[in-house]
N, C-alpha and C positions, 0 to 999 in steps of 0.2 A: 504494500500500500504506500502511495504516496504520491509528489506533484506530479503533475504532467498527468495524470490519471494511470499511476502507474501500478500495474497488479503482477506480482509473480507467485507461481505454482510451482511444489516442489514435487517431485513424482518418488520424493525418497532417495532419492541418487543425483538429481540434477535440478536449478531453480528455471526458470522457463519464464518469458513475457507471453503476457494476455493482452490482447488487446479490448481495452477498457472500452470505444468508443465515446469518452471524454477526453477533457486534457485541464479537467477541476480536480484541485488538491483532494483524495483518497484518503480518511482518516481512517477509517474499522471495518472490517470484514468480519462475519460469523455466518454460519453453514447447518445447516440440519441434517443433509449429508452431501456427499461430491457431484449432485447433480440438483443441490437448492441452497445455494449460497446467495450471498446480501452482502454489499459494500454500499456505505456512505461516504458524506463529503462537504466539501467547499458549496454553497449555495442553493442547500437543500437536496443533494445529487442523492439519487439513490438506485442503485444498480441491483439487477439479479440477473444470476448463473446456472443456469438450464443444464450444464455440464457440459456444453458442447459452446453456447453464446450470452456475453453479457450483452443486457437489455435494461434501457434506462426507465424508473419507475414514475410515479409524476407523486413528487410528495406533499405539494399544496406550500410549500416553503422555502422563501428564500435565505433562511439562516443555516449557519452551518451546524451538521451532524456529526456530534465525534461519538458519539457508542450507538451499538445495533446487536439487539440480541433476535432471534426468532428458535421460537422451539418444533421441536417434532410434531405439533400439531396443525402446523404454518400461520401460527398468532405470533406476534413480536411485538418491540416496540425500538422504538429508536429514537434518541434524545439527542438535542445539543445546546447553542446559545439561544438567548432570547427567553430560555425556561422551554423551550420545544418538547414535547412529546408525542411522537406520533404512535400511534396503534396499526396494526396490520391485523385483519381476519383471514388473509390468504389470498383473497383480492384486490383490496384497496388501500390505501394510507390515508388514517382521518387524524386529525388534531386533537389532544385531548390537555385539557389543563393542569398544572403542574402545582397550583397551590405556593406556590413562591416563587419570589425572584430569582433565579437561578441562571448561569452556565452551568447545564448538566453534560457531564464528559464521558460517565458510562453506564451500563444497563448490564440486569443480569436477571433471569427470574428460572425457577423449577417448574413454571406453568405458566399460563395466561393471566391466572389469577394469583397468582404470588411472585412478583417482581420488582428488583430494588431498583435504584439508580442513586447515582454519587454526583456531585457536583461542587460547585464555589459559589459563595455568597458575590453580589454584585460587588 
């Protein structure tokens, strides 16, 4: 992950470029498994990984996302500046409110309904 939309794969023996189909700074990548992965980004970017092509998601946001968790159910959420939280049901990225002023930087949860997130005070 990083500028230029940069993404590399490691097959275990060797690192490899992806081609991202952006060129916005890439902060977090997390996966469900090698053919449903999620990367965010610089000005609400939010990519998914079919296993074969990343395909750009439309996240309703132009702030930037630095954490993205989605579970094995294909619910997620994915946080960054602004106090941003967005929700995934498998289809779509809604907005959901965050209850305080926040840059939140990461997300983690054991379900849909049990999920943290860390951040900094403004």
């Amino acid at each position: 992950m990083g500028g230029g939309g940069t993404i590399l794969h490691s097959d275990g023996s060797a690192w490899r470029a992806h081609n991202s189909g952006t060129t916005k700074l890439l902060t977090s990548v997390q996966g469900a498994s090698a053919s449903d992965v999620f990367a965010v980004g610089e000005g609400g970017t939010i990519l998914h990984y079919d296993g074969a092509t990343w395909t750009p998601q439309s996240s309703g946001t132009t702030q930037t996302l630095y954490g993205i968790w989605v579970g094995s159910q294909r619910q997620g959420f994915a946080v960054g500046a602004g106090s941003t939280i967005l929700h995934y049901d498998g289809m779509s990225w809604t907005a959901q409110a965050s209850g305080a002023p926040m840059l939140l930087l990461g997300v983690w949860g054991s379900s849909p309904s049990n999920v943290l997130t860390v951040g900094e005070p403004p």
